[in-house]
N, C-alpha and C positions, 0 to 999 in steps of 0.2 A: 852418493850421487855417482852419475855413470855417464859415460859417454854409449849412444849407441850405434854401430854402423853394420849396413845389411852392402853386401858384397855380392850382386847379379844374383840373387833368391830368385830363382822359380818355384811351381809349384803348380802339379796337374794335377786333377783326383781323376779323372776316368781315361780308359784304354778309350784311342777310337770305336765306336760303336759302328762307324759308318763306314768301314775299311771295303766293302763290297762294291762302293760306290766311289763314282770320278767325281775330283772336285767340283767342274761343271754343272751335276747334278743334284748337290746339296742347295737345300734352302738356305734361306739365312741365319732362321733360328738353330741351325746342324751346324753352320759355320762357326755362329757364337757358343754350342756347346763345345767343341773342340780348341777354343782357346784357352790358354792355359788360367790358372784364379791369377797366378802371379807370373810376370815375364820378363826376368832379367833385372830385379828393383836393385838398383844401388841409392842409396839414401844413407844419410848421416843428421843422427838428433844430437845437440852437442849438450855437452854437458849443463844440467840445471835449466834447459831452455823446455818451451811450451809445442810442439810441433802438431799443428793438426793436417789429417790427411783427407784430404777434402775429394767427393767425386761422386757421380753420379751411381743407384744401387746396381745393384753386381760387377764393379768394375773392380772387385777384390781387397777393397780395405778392414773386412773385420778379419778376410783372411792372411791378411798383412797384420793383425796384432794378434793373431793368434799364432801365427809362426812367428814372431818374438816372444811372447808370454812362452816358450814352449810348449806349449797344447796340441801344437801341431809340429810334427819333427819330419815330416816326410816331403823334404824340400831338394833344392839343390841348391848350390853357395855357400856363403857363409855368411854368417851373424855372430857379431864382436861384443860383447861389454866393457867399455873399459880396455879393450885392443885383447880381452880374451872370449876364444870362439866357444860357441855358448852349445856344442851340437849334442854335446853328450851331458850337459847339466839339464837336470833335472827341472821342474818349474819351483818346487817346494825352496829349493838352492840357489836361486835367482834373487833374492832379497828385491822381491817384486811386487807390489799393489795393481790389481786389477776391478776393476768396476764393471759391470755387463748391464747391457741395456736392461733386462729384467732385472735387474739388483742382485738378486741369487742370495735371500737371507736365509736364511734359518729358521722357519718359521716356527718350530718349537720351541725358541730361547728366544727370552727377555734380549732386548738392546746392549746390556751388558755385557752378558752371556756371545752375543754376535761378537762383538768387540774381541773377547777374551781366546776366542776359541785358537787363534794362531797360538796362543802363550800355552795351551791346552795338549794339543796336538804337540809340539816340543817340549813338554815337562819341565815350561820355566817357572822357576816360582812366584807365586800369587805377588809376590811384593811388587817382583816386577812387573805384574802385568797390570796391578794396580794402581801403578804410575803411572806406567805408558796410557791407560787409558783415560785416567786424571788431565794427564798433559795436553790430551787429543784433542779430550770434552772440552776445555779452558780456550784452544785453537778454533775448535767447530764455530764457538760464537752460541749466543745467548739463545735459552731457551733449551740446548741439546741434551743437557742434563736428564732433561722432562722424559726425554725416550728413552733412556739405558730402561729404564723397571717397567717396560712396555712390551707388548710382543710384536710384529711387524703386521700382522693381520690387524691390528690396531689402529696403524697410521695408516696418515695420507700419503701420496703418492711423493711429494714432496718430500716428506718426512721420511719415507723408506729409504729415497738417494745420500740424503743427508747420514742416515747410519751407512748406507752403502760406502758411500765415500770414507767415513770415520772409519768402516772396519777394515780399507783399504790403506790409511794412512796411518793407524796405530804402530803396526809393526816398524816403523819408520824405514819405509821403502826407498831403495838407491834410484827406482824405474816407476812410475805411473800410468800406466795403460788404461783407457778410458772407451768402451764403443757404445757411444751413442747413447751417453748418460741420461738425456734430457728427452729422450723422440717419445715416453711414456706419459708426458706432464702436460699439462695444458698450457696456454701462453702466459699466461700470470705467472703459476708458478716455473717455468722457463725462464721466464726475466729475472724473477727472484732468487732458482737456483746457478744461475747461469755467472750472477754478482758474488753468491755466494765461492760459487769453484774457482773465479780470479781471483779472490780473496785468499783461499789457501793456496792457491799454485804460488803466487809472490808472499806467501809468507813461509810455504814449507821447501820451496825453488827446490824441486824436484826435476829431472828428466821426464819430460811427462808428452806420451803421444795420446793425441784426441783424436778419434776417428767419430767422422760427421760425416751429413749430407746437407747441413744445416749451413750456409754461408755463413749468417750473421754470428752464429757461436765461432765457427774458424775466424774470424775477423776479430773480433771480440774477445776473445781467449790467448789466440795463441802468438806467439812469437816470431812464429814461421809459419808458410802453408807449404804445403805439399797437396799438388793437384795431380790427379790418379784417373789413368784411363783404361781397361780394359787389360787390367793387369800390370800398367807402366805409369809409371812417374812422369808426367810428364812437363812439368816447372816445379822450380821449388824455389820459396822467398819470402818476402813480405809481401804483405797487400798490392800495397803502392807501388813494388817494383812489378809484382805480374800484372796490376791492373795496368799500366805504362809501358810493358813492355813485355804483353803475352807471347809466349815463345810458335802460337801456334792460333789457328784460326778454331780449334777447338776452345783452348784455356780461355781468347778474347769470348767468344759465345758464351759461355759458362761462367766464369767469373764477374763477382758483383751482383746486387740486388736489381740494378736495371744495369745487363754487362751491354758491350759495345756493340752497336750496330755494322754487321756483316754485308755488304751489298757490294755486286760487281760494276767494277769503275774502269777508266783509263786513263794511260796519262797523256795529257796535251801536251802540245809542243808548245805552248804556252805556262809550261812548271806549272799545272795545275792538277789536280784530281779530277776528272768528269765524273757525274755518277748522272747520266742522261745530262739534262738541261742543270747540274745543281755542281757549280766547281768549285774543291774547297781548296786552300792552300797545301802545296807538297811538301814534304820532310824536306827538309835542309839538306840530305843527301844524295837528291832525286839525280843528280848531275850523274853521282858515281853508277850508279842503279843502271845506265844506258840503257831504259826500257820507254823511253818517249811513244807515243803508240802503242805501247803493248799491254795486254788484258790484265789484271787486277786485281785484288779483293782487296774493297777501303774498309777499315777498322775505326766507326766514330764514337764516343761518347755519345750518350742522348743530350749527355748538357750542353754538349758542341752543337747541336741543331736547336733553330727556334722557328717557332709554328705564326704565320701571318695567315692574316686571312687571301684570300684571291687578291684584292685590290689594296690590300696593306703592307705589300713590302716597297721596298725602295724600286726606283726604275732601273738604279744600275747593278742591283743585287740580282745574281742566277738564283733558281729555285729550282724546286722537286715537287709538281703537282700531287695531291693524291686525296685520300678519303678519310676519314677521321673513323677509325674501325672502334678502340678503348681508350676508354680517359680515369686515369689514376690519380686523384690529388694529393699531393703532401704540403698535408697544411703546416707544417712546421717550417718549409722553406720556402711558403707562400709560392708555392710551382705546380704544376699537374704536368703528370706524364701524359702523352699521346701515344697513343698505334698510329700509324697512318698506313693504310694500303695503297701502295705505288706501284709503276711498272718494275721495280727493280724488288719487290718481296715487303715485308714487313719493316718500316722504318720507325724508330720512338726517338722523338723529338717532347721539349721542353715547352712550355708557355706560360704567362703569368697567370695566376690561379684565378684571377678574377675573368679570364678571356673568356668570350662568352663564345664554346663551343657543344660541339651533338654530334650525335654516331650517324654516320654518313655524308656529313657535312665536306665540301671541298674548300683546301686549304694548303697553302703552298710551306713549304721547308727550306728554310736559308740556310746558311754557317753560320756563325759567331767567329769568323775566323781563325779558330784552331786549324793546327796540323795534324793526319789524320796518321794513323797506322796503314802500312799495305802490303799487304801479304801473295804468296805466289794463287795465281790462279789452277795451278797445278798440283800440288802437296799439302797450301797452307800453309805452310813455313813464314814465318817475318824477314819478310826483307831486309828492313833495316836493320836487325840484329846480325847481319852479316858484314856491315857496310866495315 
């Protein structure tokens, strides 16, 4: 097992193409080729732990595990194993398991033969590798046996990750590098291999980085997240701490299966949040904040908002008129999501599943009185994490 820590990696592939031209005159899409894959990442996976790097596509996280796996050595910084800098080791010399979204098997060798080939390629002896792959198969869980005398054009899709993973784990890897094991599977088998991979991370407690785009696996899997934007790190923690306390009006947008509603507010001089006619309570800190009057971005939960009809909320409750755009039920917590279009952009508020609502329908938005997040109108940045 290993500790791993990357120390300000960057990481460009192309020369300006555009060098003829003032920056004025680039589009957008000239601007985002010119940024770098990777930009200054400092990050630490700690020993034994699950880390996945979670972020929207091209914002550089397969090129973040491939400049650890060494595949990729043309960086700047450093990367540690274990507090030793890894620039001039090899990937073979890495005592590393890697998984790729295409599996990457062997298609001419039996399941076994997949398994074996590390022990192969090192001239260890058959004893040993007939162990190690004994030990694996006994680990994978029931049924894996079935695949060793198989070819991979054989199996299901399911099945090919299942050896993927096995032929990653044999060699009893210090590091686990993972991109984007599951984005090939359908959602059945997703659920099913997805039970499976937490099953061996806490039984093999590996250093193990997962690169996704998939929330629900990073939530699901790992120990930690690391949210990635455009090359940068930009929170790294638990769920619940960046769901509570996103560092940025990006990460609040982005994180979560239904993440926090973004909409511009103000604060009363009344300690409240305005967001138009709808005021919800302000952070206990609002005093230090000295921003009374000044502009805003409230950060709410959708579960902090609940949906009345026009003439069903209370007299003394404020509200947020608007139009009922989508309705998402979940019926396991007896609730339906809303869209609602408002003067202030898209708002998702909560309702009881039975409420009898329709697309276009008009319908007002209260608090549940929570405290809300509020960010600079200027940067993004969270306020209150500065208090």
């Amino acid at each position: 097992m290993a500790t791993i820590h990357l120390e300000n990696v960057s990481r460009t592939y192309h020369a300006n193409p555009f060098a003829g031209k003032s920056a004025e005159d680039l589009t957008e899409h000239e601007r985002r080729a010119l940024r770098p894959a990777l930009d200054g990442v400092t990050l630490t996976v700690p020993n034994g732990r699950t880390m996945a790097v979670l972020g929207p596509s091209g914002c550089g996280k397969s090129t973040l595990l491939r400049v650890i796996a060494g595949l990729d050595r043309d960086y700047e910084g450093a990367i540690y194993y274990n507090g030793r800098d890894m620039l001039d080791v090899p990937p073979k010399e890495r005592y590393m398991g890697m998984v790729f979204q295409g599996y990457a098997l062997y298609p001419h060798f039996h399941g076994y033969n997949n398994l074996r080939f590390t022990f192969m390629v090192r001239k260890a002896p058959d004893e040993e590798a007939a162990e190690r792959i004994r030990i694996t198969s006994d680990m994978m869980g029931y049924g894996f046996r079935q695949l060793l005398g198989r070819k991979p054009g054989t199996l299901s899709g399911g099945e090919q990750q299942r050896l993927a993973l096995a032929r990653a784990l044999v060699r009893a890897p210090d590091i686990l590098l993972l991109d984007e094991p599951l984005s090939n599977l359908d959602a059945k088998l997703r659920q099913k291999t997805r039970v499976e991979i937490k099953r061996l991370l806490s039984q093999f407690f590996i250093t193990t980085v997962y690169v996704t785009h998939d929330q629900f696996e990073a939530i699901s899997l790992a120990d930690s997240i690391a949210v990635m934007r455009a090359g940068r790190i930009e929170q790294v923690g638990t769920f619940n701490q960046i769901r509570t306390r996103p560092v940025n009006t990006f990460v609040a947008g982005f994180l979560g299966l239904h993440p926090l509603n973004l909409a511009p507010a103000v604060i009363s001089d009344r300690g409240a949040v305005a967001i138009g006619s709808l005021e919800l309570p302000a952070p206990h800190g609002l005093v230090a904040l000295k921003r009374v009057g000044a502009d805003v971005v409230a950060g709410i939960p959708p579960e902090d908002l609940a949906i009345a009809s026009p003439d069903g909320h209370a007299r003394d409750e404020t509200y947020l008129p608007g139009r009922v755009d989508v309705l998402e039920p979940d019926f396991a917590h007896r609730t339906q999501y809303v869209r609602v279009e408002t003067a202030f952009g898209m708002i998702t508020a909560t309702g009881e599943l039975d409420l009898p609502l329709a697309r276009g329908q008009i319908v007002h938005i209260v608090g549940r009185g929570k405290e809300v997040q509020l960010f600079s109108a200027e940067d993004g940045r969270n306020l209150l994490l500065s208090l």
